[in-house]
C-alpha positions in Angstrom: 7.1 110.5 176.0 7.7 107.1 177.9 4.1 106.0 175.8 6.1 107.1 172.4 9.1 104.4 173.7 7.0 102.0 174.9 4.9 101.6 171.3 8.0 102.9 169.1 9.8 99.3 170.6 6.6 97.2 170.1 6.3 98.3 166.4 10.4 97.6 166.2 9.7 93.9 167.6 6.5 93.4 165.1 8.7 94.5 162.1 11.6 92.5 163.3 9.6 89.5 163.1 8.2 90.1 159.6 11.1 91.3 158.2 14.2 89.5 159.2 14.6 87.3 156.7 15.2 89.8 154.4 17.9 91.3 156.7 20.7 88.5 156.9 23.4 88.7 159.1 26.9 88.6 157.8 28.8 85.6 156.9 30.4 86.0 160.2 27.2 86.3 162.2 27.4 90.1 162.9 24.5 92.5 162.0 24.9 94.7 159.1 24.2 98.3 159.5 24.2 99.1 155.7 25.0 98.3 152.0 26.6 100.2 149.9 25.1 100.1 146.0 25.7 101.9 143.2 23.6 102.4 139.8 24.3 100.9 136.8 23.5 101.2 133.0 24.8 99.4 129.9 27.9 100.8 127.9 27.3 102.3 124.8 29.5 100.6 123.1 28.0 97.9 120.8 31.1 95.6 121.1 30.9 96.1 124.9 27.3 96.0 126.1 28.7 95.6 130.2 27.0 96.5 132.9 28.8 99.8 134.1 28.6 101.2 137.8 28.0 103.8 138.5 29.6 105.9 141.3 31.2 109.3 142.5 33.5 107.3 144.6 35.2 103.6 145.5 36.6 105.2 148.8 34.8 103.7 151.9 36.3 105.9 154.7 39.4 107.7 155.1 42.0 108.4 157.4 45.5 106.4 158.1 43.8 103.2 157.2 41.7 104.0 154.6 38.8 101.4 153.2 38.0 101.4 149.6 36.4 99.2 146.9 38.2 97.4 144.3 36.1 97.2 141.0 37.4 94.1 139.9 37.0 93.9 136.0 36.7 90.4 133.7 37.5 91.3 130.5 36.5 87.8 129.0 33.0 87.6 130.2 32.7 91.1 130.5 31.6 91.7 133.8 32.6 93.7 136.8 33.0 92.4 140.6 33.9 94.5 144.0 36.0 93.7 146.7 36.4 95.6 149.9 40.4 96.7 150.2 41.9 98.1 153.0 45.6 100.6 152.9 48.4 100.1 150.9 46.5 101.9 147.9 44.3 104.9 147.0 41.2 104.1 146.2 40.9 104.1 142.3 38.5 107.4 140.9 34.7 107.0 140.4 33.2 106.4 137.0 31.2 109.2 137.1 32.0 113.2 137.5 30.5 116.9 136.1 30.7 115.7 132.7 30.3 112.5 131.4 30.8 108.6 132.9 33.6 105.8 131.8 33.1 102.3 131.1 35.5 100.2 133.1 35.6 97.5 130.7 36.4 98.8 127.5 37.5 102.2 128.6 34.9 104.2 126.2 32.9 107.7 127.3 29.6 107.4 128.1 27.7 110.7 127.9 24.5 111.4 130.5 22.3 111.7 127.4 22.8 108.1 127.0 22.4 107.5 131.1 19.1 109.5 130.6 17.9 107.4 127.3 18.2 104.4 129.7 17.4 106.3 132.6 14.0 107.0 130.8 13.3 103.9 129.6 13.6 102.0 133.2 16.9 100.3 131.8 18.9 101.4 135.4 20.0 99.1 137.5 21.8 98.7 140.9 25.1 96.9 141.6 26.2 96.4 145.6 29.6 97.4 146.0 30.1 96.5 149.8 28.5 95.9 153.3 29.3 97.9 156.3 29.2 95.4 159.4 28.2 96.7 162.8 31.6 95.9 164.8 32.3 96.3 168.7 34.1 99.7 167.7 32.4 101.7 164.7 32.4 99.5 161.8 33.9 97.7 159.3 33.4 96.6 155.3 33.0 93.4 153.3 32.6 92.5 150.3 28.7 91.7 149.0 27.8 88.1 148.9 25.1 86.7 147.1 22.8 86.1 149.9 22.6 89.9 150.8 22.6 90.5 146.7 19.5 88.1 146.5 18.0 89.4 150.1 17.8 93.0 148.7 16.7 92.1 144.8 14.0 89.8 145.6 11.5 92.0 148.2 7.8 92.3 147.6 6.5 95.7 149.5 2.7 95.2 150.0 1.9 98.6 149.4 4.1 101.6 147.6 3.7 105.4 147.0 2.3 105.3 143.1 2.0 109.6 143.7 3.6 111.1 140.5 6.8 113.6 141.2 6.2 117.0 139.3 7.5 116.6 136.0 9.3 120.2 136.6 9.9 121.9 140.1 12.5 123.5 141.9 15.1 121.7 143.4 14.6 118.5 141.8 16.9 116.6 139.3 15.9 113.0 139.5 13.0 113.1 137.1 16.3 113.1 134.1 16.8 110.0 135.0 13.1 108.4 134.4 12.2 108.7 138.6 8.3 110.1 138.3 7.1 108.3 140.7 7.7 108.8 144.6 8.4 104.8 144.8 11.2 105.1 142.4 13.1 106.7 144.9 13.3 104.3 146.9 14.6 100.3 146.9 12.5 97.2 146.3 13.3 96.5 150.1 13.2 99.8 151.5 9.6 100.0 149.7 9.0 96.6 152.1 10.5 97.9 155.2 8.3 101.1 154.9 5.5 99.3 154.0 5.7 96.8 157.0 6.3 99.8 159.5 3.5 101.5 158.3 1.3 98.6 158.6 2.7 97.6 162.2 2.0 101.7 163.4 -2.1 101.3 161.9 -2.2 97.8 163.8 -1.3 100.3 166.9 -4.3 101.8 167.4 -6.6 99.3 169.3 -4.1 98.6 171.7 -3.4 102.3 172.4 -6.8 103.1 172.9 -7.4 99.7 175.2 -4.2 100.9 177.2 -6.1 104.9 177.2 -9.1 103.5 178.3 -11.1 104.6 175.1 -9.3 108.4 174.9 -9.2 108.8 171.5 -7.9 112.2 171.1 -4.8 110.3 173.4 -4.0 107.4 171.3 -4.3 109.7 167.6 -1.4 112.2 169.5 0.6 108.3 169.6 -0.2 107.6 166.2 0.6 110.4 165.3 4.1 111.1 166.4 4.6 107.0 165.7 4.0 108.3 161.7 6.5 111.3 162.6 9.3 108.4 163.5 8.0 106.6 159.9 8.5 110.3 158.1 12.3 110.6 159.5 12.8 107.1 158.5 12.0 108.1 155.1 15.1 110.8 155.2 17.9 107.8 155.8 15.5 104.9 154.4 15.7 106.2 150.6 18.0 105.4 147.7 19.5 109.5 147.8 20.7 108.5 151.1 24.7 108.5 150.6 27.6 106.6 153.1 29.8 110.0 155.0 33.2 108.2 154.5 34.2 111.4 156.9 31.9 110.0 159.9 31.6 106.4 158.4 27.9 106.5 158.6 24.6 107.3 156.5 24.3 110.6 154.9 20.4 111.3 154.7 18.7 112.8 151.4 17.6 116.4 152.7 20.9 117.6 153.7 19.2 121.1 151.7 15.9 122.0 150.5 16.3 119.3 147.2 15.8 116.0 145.5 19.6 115.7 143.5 20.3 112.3 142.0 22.9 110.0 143.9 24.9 108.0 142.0 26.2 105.5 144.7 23.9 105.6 147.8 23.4 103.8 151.4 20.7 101.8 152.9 20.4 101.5 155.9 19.4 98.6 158.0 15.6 99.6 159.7 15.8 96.7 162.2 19.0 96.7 163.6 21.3 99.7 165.0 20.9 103.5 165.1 18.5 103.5 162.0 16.3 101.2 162.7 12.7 102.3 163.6 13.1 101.9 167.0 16.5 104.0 167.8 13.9 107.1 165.2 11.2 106.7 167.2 13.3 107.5 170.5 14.8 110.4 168.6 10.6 111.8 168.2 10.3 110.7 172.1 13.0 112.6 173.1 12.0 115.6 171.1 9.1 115.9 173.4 11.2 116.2 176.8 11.9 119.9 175.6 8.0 120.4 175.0 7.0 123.0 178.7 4.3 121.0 180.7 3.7 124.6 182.6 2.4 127.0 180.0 -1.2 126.8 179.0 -1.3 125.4 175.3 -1.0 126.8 171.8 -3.8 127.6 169.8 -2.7 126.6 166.1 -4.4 127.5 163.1 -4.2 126.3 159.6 -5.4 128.8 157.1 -3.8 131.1 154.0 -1.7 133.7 154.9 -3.2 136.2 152.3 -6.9 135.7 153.9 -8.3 137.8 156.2 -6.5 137.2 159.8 -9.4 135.9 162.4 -10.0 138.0 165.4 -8.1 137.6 168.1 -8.9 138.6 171.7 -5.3 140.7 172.0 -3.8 142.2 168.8 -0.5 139.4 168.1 3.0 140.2 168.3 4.0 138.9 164.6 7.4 137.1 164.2 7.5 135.3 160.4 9.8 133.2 158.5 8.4 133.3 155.0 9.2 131.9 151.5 12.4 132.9 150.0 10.8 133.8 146.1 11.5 130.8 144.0 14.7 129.5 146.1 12.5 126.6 147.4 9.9 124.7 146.5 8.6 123.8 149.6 5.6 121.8 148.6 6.8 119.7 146.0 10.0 118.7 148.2 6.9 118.0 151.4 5.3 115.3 149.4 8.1 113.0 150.0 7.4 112.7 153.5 3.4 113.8 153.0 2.6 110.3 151.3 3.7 108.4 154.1 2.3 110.1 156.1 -1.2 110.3 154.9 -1.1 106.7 154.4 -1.2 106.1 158.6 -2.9 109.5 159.2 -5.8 110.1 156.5 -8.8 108.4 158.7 -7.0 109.9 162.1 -6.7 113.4 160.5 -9.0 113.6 157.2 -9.0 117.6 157.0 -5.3 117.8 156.7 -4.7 114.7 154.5 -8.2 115.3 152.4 -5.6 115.8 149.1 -3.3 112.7 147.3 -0.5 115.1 147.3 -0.3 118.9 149.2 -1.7 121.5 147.4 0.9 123.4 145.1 -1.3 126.5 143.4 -2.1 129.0 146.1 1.8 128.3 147.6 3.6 131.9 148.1 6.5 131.3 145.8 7.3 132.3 142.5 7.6 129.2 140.2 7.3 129.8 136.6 6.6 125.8 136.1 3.2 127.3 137.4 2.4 129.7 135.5 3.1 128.2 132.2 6.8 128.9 132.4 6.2 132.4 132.8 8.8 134.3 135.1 6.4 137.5 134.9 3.6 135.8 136.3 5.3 134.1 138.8 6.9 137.4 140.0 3.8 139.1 140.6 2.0 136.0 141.9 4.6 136.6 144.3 4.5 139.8 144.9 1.1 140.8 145.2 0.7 137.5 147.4 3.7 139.0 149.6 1.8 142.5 149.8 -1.3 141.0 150.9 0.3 139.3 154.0 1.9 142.2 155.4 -0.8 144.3 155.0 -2.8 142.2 157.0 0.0 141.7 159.7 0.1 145.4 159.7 -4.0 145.6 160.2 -3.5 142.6 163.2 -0.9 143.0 165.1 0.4 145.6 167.9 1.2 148.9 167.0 3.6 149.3 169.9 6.0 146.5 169.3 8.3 146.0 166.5 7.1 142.7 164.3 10.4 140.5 163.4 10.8 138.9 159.6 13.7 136.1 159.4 15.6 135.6 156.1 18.2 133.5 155.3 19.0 134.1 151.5 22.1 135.9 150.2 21.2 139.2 149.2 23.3 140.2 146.7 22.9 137.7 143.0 26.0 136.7 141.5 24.8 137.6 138.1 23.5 141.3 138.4 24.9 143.6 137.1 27.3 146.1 139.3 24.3 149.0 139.3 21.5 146.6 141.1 23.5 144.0 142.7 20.4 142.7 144.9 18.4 139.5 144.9 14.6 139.2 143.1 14.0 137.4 146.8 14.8 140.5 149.0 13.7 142.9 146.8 10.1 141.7 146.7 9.9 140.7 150.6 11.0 144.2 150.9 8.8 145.9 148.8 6.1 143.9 150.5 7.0 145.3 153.8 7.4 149.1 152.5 4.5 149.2 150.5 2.4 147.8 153.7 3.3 150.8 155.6 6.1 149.2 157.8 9.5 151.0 158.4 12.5 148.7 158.7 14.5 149.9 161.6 17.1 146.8 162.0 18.6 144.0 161.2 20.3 141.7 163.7 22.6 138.4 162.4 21.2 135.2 164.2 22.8 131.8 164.2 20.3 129.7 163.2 22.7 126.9 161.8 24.8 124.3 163.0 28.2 124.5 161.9 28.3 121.1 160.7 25.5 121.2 157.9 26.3 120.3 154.8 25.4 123.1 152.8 28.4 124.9 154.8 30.8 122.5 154.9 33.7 124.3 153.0 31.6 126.8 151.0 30.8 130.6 151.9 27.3 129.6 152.9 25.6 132.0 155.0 26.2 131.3 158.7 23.5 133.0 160.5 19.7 134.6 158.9 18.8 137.8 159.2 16.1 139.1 161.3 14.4 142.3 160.2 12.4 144.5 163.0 9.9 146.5 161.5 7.6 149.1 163.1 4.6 151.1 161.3 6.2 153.8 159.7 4.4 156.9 161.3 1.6 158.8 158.5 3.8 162.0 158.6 6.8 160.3 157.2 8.2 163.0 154.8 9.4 162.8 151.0 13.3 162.6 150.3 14.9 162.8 146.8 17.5 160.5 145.5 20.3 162.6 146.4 18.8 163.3 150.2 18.8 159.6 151.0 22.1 158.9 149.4 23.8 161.9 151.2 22.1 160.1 154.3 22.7 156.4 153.3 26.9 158.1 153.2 26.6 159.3 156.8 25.1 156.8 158.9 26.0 153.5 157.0 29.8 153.5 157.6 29.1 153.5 161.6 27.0 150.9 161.3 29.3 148.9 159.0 31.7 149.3 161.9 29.6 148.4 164.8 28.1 145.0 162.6 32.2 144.1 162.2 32.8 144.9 165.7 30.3 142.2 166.5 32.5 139.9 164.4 29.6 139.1 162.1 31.1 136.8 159.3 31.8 138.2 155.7 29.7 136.4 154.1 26.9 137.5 156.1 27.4 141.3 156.2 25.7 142.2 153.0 22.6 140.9 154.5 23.4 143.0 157.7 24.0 146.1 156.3 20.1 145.8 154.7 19.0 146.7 158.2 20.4 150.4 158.6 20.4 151.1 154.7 16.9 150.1 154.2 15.7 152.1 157.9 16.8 155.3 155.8 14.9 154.4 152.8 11.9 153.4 154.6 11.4 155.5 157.1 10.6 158.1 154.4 7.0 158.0 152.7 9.0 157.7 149.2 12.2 158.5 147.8 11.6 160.3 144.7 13.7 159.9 141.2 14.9 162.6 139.0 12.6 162.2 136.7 9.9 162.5 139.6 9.1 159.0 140.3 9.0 156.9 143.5 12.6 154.7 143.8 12.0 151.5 143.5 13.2 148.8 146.6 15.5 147.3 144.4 17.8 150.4 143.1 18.1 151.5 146.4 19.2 148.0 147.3 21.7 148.6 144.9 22.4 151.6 146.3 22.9 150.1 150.3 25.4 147.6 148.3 27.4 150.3 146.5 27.8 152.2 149.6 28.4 149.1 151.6 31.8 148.7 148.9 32.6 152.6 149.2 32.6 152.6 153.0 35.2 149.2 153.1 37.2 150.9 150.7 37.7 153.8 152.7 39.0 151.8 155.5 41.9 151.0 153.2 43.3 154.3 154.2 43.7 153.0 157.8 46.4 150.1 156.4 50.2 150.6 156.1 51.8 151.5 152.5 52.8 147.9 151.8 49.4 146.7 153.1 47.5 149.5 150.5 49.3 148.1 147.6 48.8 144.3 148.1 45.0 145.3 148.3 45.2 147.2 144.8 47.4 144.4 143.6 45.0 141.8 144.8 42.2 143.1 143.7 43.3 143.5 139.6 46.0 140.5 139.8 44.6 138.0 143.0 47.6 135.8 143.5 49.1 135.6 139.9 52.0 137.6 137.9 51.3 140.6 137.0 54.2 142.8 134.7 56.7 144.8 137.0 55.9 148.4 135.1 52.2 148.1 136.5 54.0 147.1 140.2 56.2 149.9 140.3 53.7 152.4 139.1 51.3 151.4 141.7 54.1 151.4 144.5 54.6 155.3 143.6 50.8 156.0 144.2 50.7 153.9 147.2 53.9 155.4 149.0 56.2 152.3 149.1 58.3 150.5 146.5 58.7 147.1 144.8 62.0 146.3 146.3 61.3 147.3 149.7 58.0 144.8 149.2 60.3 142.5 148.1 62.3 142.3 150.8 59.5 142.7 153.6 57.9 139.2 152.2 55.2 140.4 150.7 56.0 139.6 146.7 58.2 137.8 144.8 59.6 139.7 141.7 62.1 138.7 138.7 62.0 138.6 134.9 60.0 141.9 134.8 57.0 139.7 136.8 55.7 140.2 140.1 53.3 138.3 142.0 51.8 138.5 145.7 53.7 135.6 148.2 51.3 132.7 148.4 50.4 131.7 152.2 52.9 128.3 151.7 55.9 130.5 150.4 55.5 132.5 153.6 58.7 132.2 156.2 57.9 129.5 158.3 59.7 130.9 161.4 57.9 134.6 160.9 57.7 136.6 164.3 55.7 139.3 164.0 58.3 141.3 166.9 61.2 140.6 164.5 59.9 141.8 161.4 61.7 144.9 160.8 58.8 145.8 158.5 55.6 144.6 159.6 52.4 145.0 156.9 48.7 144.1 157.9 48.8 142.3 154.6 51.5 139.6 156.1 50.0 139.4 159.3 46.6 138.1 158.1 48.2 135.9 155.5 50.2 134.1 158.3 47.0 134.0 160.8 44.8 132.2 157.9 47.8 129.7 157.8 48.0 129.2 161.5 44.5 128.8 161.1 44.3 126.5 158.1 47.5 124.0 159.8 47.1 124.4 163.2 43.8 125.6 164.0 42.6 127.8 166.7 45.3 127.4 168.8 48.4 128.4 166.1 46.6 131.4 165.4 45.8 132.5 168.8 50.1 132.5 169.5 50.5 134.8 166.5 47.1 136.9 167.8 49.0 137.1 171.0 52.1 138.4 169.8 50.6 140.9 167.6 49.0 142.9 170.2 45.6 144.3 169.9 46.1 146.8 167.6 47.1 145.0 164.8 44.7 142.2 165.5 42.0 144.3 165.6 43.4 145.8 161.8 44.1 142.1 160.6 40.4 141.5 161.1 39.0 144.5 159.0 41.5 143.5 156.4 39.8 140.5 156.3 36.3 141.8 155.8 38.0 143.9 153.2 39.2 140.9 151.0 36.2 138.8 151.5 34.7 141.6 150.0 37.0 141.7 147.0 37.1 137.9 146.6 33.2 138.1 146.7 32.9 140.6 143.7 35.8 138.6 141.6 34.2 135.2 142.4 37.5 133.8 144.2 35.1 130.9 146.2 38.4 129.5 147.5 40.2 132.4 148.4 37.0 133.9 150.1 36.8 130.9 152.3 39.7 131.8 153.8 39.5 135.4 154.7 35.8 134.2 155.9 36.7 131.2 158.1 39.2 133.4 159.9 36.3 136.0 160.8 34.7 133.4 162.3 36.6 131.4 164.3 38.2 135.2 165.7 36.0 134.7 168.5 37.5 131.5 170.0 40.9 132.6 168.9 40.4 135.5 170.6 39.5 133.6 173.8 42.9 131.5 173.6 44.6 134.0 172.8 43.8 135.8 175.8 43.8 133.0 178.7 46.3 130.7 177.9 48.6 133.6 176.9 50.3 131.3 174.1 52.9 134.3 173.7 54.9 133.4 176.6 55.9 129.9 175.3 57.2 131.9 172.3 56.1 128.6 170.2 54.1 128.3 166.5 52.8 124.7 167.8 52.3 124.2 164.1 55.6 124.5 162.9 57.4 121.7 165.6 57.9 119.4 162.7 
């Protein structure tokens, strides 16, 4: 570790002194931690011909002195200039959204089949928009100057990546846009930078194995995690890097398994500040203070999954994370960083870097662009790949103890239809695991995610992965028929739908959850037999697990209030629109309540023959739950998401408090309930709420129960 530091800051002073020049400080003498650019391609229009940028944004940070750029526009000579603004206005709208982009000069459309002509023909260009200065507190902007603009535009790199990007592959978008090659996607200078570093780690060697006295093995382990430092760079050091005007710093490219295109982007400085390649390498350095130094070492083996497993001396306890179907394309995506690698490590390591680019065709996913755009053959590819694997972790491993599968991959597919509502992905890592003779007998919800990513940032995402045990499924294991393992699927699933939201798993995640108990009464049968006399396949009685799943929320309905039944039948046909008062009153009859006496609880709003459910901002703001002469689970939750929502953790823990335990403890399975409903009907926005609550329950909980907020008999978010 203290090695890595000492060689990571003797590479940062080499490529400081070779590359300084084309990092100038700012006019007023201060480092610059990064530039802000944005692409650029020629208006369409013939009596316009400007140069348009193009950007998502002009905003440079927020907060109650927001920074933005000003495009600046010349109508006479047709040009466009930035300058770095700060309050007094919002920032004006980026050129470019979903659909098409906008000329700032002459105001016309400009369609992304135009951007892609150009983009295609190597006619896009870069504009910088501002520079973000390293400052005694955080940072601050200013406006480009020429001498950055001519700094950036006129770098050499010795050396570049001339690897072709697939023309097709999953998860990538930039090749629209005429980027084939991996060193168009990166900068003329960043090329340099990367180039130099690169250089500066192979210069390395001699010294470390002067230093070693002659251990080879000891100074390729330096090189080595010295080309890891270079590989991170590569994440922040690329032109898909983007500014977080949130955090006010760099956003880097794999913020999820993909290569999107960035239409404004960041780079970063690699000599100076919390980028450069001196601040990385001590991020790889201190990666290794949580390696043990006490347990004897790991014996790792590179080899196909599908191949025979080599004999070990005890059978292996087996504990897999494996490809989630054609989700990601993990191979394609690896080159980015493989390239820079192999360009340090190919003499140091020539097995492992024998290959220009990793090898794609023997790669356990299904990828039509593979098999000559053939879904079928990709599936079974798949499939019969996936059965291979567990059979021989079956064959390998322990009988006695359970091997674990992890799987973080929604199981249910937005576009199935309501009779198999389960994903390809599951269904064929399942079938792979019952058709090698495993029973699944549980499946436990991990966190394996910070909250901050940015895949989950305001979204359902899922917020843990699942891990499946699975044990041999003993040779006596007898037959069942559809109807037996339904009838069984209704008895034991419910309990275990209740224990999962006892745990407080999220919403989003109890699909996955419930695969564990449904699928340990399919599996633990030899086969489930049709009608018609053949086996059931994994993915009907997927659909099956789900379709119970939805029967057995349902019937907790019957557990609500009146009022509370109704606002969930409402919901679920109307969500928070009008609906026409006959419908209302007709359901109020079958649901034991009436309109008016909704009406005057809070819960709707009615006139003009129209009803509607009360939105969580026409709620009474002074509500107290011990006052309401006619309390409904329904209001309860709606006033804990706003709590949530404007005063966080705290304002709902006072209403959680006041409430009492029983009617927390029903506000909570309401709120699985409309997840569920908001899940089925698409309502993204809606099911955030009713999901976000669920999770931060926990930690109100907590607050709820040692500051005992009910005393102060305050909402602290309705002071003002």
């Amino acid at each position: 570790m203290e090695d890595m530091r000492l060689y990571g800051e003797t590479v940062r002073q080499m490529v400081v002194h070779r590359l300084a020049r084309f990092y100038p400080p700012s006019p007023t003498n201060e480092p610059v931690f990064a530039w802000i650019w944005a692409r650029s391609v020629t208006c369409g229009n013939p009596a316009c011909k400007c140069t348009v940028p193009l950007t998502r944004t002009f905003s440079l940070s927020g907060g109650d002195t927001p920074k933005w750029v000003e495009p600046v526009v010349d109508q006479k000579r047709r040009s466009i200039s930035f300058v770095v603004r700060t309050g007094g206005s919002d920032a004006p709208r980026g050129t470019v959204n979903d659909k098409q982009a906008k000329c700032l000069v002459c105001g016309r459309r400009i369609s992304f089949e135009h951007i892609r002509t150009e983009g295609l023909s190597g006619r896009l260009g870069v504009m910088m928009m501002a520079m973000v200065i390293k400052a005694a507190r955080g940072v601050r902007y200013a406006s480009p100057s020429a001498e950055h603009i001519a700094a950036a535009t006129e770098s050499v790199p010795a050396w570049m990546p001339e690897t072709d990007l697939p023309p097709r592959a999953l998860g990538f978008r930039v090749q629209l846009y005429g980027m084939t090659h991996h060193r168009e996607l990166f900068t003329q200078r960043q090329l340099l930078a990367l180039s130099t570093i690169s250089d500066c780690i192979s210069d390395m060697r001699d010294r470390i194995m002067h230093d070693a006295d002659g251990d080879a093995p000891y100074a390729d382990a330096i090189m080595t995690y010295l080309a890891c430092a270079l590989s991170r760079m590569t994440d922040y050091h690329c032109s898909l890097a983007t500014w977080n005007t949130g955090n006010e710093n760099v956003r880097c490219l794999f913020q999820r398994q993909a290569v999107p295109m960035a239409w404004d982007f960041c780079e970063a400085n690699p000599i100076e500040g919390k980028l450069s390649f001196g601040a990385i390498a001590e991020w790889v350095a201190g990666a290794l203070t949580n390696l043990p130094s006490d347990c004897p070492p790991a014996r790792v083996l590179k080899m196909d999954a599908r191949a025979e497993p080599p004999g070990f001396s005890d059978a292996p306890v087996v504990s897999t994370d494996p490809p989630y179907f054609g989700n990601i394309g993990y191979a394609d995506l690896s080159d980015f960083f493989y390239v820079w690698l192999r360009h340090i490590l190919r003499d140091i390591d020539p097995q492992t870097f024998a290959t220009l680019l990793t090898p794609k065709s023997q790669e356990l996913i299904a990828s039509p662009h593979r098999h000559n755009e053939s879904k079928d053959a990709a599936d079974h590819h798949f499939r019969s790949g996936f059965a291979r694997v567990f059979e021989n972790v079956r064959s390998a491993s322990r009988g006695d103890v359970p091997a674990t599968v992890y799987y973080a991959f929604k199981q249910q597919e937005d576009d199935a239809g309501e009779d198999e509502r389960a994903s390809t992905g599951w269904d064929s890592m399942l079938d792979g695991l019952v058709h090698a003779g495993y029973q699944i007998t549980a499946t436990w919800p991990v966190r394996t995610t910070k909250k901050a990513r940015s895949v989950a940032r305001g979204t359902n995402a899922l917020a843990s992965a699942v891990v499946i045990a699975v044990r041999q499924r003993v040779a006596s294991a007898p037959l069942a028929t559809r109807r037996e393992f339904v009838s069984a699927l209704k008895k034991e699933l419910p309990e275990a739908i209740r224990m999962l939201q006892q745990g407080n798993i999220a919403p989003v995640d109890l699909a996955q959850a419930s695969i564990g108990p449904g699928m340990a009464v399919f599996s633990r049968n030899s086969k489930v037999v049709e009608s018609d006399g053949s086996a059931m396949r994994v993915r009907t009685a997927l659909g099956i697990i789900n379709q119970v799943l939805d029967e057995a929320l349902a019937e907790q309905e019957g557990e609500f209030d009146a009022d509370t039944r109704w606002a969930l039948a409402w919901f679920g046909q109307f969500g928070m629109n009008e609906g026409p008062f006959g419908v209302a009153e007709t359901l109020s009859k079958a649901k034991n309540t009436a309109v008016n006496a909704l009406t005057e609880a809070g819960v709707v709003q009615a006139g003009a023959g129209r009803v509607k459910l009360r939105g969580r901002g026409e709620l009474p703001q002074d509500w107290d739950p011990a006052s309401d002469e006619r309390l409904s689970v329904w209001e309860c939750v709606q006033q804990l998401i706003w709590g949530l929502e404007k005063g966080g953790d705290k304002a709902a823990a006072v209403l959680v408090a006041k409430l009492g335990a029983g009617k927390s403890e029903e506000s909570r399975a309401l709120a699985y309930r409309l997840y569920s409903i908001c899940e089925r009907k698409k309502w993204a926005k809606e099911a955030l709420a009713y999901n976000s609550l669920v999770i931060a329950w926990p930690e109100i909980m907590k607050l709820a129960q040692s500051s005992k907020p009910a005393e102060t008999g305050e909402l602290p978010f309705r002071k003002e």
